[in-house]
C-alpha positions in Angstrom: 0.0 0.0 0.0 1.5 3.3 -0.8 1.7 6.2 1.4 0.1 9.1 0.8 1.9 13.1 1.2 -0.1 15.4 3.3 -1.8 17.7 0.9 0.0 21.0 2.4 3.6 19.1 2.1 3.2 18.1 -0.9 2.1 21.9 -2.1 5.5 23.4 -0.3 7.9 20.4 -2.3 5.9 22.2 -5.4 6.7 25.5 -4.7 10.5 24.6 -3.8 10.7 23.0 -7.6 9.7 26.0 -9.2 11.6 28.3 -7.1 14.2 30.4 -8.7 15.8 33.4 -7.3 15.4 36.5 -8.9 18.5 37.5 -11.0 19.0 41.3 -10.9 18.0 41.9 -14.4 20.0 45.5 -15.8 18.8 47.6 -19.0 21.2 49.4 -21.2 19.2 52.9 -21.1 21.6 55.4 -23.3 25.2 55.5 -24.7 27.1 58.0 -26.0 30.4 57.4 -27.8 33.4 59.8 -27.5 36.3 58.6 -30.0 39.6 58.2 -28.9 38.7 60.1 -25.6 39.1 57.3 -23.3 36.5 57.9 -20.5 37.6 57.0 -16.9 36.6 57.6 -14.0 32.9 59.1 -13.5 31.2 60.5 -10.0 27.8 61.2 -9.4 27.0 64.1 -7.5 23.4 64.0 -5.9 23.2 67.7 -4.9 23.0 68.5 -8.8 21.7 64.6 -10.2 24.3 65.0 -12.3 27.6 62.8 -13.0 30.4 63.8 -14.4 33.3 62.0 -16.4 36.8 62.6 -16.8 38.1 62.2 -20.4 41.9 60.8 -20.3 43.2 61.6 -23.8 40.2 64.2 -24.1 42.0 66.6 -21.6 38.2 67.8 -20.0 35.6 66.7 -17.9 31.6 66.4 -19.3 28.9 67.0 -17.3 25.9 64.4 -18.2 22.1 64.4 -17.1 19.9 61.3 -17.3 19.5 60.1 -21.2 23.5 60.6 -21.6 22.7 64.2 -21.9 25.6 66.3 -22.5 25.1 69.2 -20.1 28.7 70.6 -19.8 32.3 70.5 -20.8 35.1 71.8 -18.7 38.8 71.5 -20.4 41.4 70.7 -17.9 45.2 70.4 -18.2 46.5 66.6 -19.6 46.0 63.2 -18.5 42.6 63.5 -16.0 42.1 61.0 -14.1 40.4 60.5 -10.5 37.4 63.0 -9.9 36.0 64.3 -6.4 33.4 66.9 -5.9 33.9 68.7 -2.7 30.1 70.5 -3.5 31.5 73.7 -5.1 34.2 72.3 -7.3 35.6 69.2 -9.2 38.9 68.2 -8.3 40.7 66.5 -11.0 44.2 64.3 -10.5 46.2 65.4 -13.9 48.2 62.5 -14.3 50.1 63.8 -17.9 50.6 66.6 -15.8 51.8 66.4 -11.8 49.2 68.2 -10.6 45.3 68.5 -9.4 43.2 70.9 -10.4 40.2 73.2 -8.8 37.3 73.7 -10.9 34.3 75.8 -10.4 31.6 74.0 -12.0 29.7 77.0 -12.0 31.6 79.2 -13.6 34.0 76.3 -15.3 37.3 78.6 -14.1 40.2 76.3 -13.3 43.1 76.7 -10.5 46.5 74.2 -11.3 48.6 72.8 -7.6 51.4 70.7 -8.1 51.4 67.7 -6.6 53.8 64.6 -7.0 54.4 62.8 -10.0 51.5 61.0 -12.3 49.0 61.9 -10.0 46.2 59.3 -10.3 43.3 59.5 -7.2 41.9 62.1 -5.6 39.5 62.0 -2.1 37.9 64.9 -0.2 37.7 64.6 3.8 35.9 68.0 4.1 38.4 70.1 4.9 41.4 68.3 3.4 42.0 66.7 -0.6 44.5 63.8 -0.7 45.9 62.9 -3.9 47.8 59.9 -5.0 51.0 60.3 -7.0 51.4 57.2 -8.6 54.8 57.8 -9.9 56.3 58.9 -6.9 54.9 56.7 -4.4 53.7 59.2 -1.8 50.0 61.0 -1.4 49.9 64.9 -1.2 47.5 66.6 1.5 46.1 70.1 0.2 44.0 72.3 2.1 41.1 72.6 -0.2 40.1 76.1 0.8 43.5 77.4 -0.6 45.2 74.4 -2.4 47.9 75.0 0.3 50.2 71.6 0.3 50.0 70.3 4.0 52.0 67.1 3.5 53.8 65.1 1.4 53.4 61.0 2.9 55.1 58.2 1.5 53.1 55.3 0.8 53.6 51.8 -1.0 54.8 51.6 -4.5 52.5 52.7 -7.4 49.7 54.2 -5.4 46.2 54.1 -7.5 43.0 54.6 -5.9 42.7 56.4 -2.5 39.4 57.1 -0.2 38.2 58.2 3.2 36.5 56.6 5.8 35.2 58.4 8.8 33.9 56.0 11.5 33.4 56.2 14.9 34.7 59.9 14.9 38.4 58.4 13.6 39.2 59.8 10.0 41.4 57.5 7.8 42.6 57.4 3.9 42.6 54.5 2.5 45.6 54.3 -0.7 45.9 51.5 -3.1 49.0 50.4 -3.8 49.1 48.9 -7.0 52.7 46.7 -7.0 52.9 46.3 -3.3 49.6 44.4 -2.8 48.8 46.7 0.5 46.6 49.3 1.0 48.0 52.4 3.2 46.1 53.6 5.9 46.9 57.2 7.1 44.9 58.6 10.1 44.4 62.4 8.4 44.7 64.1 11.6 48.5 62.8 12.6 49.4 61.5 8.8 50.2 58.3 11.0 50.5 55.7 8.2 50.1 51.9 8.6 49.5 49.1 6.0 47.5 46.2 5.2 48.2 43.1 2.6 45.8 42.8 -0.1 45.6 40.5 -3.2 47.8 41.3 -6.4 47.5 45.1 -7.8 45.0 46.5 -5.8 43.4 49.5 -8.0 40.2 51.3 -6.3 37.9 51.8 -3.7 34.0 51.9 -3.5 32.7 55.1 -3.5 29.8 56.0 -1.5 27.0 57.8 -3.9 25.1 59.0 -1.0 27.9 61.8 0.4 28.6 64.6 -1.7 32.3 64.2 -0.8 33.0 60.6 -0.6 33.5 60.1 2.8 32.8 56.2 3.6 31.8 54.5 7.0 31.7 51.4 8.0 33.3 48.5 6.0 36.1 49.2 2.8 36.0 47.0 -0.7 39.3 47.1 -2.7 39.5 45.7 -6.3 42.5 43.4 -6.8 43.1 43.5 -10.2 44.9 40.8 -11.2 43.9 38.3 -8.4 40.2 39.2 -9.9 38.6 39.4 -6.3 37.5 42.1 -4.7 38.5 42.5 -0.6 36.2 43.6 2.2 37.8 45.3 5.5 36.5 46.8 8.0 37.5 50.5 8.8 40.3 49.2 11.3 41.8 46.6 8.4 40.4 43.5 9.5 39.7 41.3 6.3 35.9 40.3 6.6 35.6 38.6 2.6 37.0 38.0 -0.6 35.2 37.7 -3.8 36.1 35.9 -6.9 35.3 37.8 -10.2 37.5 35.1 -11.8 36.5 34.4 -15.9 35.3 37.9 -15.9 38.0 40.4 -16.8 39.9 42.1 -14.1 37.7 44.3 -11.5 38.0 47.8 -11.6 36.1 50.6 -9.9 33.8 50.1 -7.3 30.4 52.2 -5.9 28.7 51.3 -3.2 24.4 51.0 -3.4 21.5 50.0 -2.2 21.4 46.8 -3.3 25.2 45.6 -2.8 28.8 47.0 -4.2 28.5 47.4 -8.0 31.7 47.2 -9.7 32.7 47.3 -13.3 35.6 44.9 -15.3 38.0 45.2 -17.9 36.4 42.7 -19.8 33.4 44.6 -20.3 31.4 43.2 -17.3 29.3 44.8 -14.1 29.3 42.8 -11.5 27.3 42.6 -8.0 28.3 42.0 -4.9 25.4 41.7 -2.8 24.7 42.8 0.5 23.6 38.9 0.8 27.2 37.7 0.0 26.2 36.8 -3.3 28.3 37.8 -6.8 26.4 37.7 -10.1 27.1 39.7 -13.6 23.8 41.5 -14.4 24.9 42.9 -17.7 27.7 42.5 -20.1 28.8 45.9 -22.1 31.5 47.2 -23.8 35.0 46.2 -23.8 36.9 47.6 -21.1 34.8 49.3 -18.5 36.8 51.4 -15.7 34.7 53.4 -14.4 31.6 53.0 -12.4 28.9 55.4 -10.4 25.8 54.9 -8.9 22.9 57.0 -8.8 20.6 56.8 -5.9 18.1 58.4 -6.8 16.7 56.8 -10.2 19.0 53.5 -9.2 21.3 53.7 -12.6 24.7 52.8 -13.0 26.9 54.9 -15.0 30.0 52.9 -16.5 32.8 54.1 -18.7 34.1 51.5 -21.3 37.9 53.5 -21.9 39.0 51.6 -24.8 35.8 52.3 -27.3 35.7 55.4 -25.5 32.0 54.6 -24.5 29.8 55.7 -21.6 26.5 54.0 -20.7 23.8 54.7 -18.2 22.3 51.4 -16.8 18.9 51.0 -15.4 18.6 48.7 -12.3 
């Protein structure tokens, strides 16, 4: 005689067949295409809902609104790199030219500091910007009221990315150096500077899209770029996580959102990290994305694809 499943079992084994988690589905809204430009790196600034995008071999910045709208254009001096908003002007890392510049985004008027040598990343505490001078291995401190240089701190070698946490009332800037597989940690108010191990070429940092000037709290990711995982810390250096983005092209920048860290890959990828642990790869464009920002407020992505010279805004 055969047994017989309850009714109510037999409807939850039913349900657990056919359930299938929800992918997070992404929709290429808009492109624009700028030739030979080579987009990089891209910041959205919610107090405008606007983003902006520096053009490496373009020698400017452009100002975009939703539909890849180009609102602005302000020309800078060579190489720009790393962007920061500090709410009344862009500061640009110039890396063709050793310094970082100031500009009004209002009135588009430009101010030149030197800094080291192939300046790459650029970070805004609130009262301080710290740039990352790639080619000389040290980060400059400049007050950003007057572009007055308040340090010069040596870091690891290459240094790439660089960001700020502020947690528990303790300030810190976080540098990625690329060929020492370390992240330096400098405490802004001492320029104290320690250092934690990280996977191979460490590149960027997430930015948070929710503060005006960067300022992260709370947990740190890192993108490893040729170990293809991207680190978790927490805002002392613990390691909390590593996640493989192996067979995807090497990870580049990082944004922090609602949903998880977003993060975009050389080999034309966007990846998720999400809140739940999990990694997927929503969407697959371009060739070789760079840059990545996140705006909160519609929930789009903004990525930068440097070799086709491509920028896209993604719907989530």
């Amino acid at each position: 005689m055969k047994k017989r499943v309850p009714v109510v079992l037999a409807f939850f084994a039913l349900l657990a067949m056919l359930y299938v988690p929800a992918s997070h589905a992404q929709t290429i809204l808009c492109s624009i295409t700028y030739s030979g430009h080579q987009p990089v790196d891209t910041i959205y600034d919610p107090s405008g809902n606007r983003v902006f995008v520096s053009m490496f071999m373009g020698n400017q910045i452009v100002q975009f609104g939703h539909g890849c709208v180009q609102e602005k254009v302000f020309s800078t001096a060579d190489g720009p790199q790393g962007l920061v908003f500090d709410g009344t002007n862009l500061w640009v890392a110039l890396y063709s030219s050793n310094a970082v510049e100031k500009i009004n985004v209002t009135t588009g008027n430009g101010t030149l500091y030197p800094v080291g040598t192939q300046p790459r990343g650029v970070a805004f505490d609130g009262t301080y910007i710290w740039v990352s001078n790639y080619g000389s291995n040290t980060v400059t401190k400049l007050l950003a009221s007057s572009g007055f240089v308040e340090a010069t701190i040596a870091v690891g070698s290459n240094p790439w990315g660089v960001a700020v946490n502020n947690t528990n009332g303790l300030t810190t800037v976080w540098v990625a150096n690329l060929r020492s597989a370390s992240v330096s940690i400098i405490n802004a108010q001492t320029n104290a500077v320690s250092s934690i191990a990280t996977g191979s070429e460490p590149v960027f940092f997430a930015n948070n899209p929710f503060a005006v000037n960067g300022v992260l709290s709370g947990d740190m990711w890192v993108s490893c770029y040729a170990s293809q995982i991207v680190e978790q810390f927490t805002s002392q250096g613990s390691l909390v996580a590593s996640y493989a983005i192996t067979g995807k092209g090497q990870p580049e920048a990082l944004t922090l959102s609602t949903f998880g860290v977003f993060g975009a890959t050389h080999g034309g990828y966007v990846f998720l990290i999400s809140n739940a642990g999990s990694v997927t790869y929503p969407t697959h464009v371009g060739d070789a994305n760079y840059g990545v920002a996140y705006d909160p407020g519609s929930t789009t992505l903004w990525v930068t694809d440097i070799n086709q010279g491509i920028i896209f805004e993604i719907s989530e």
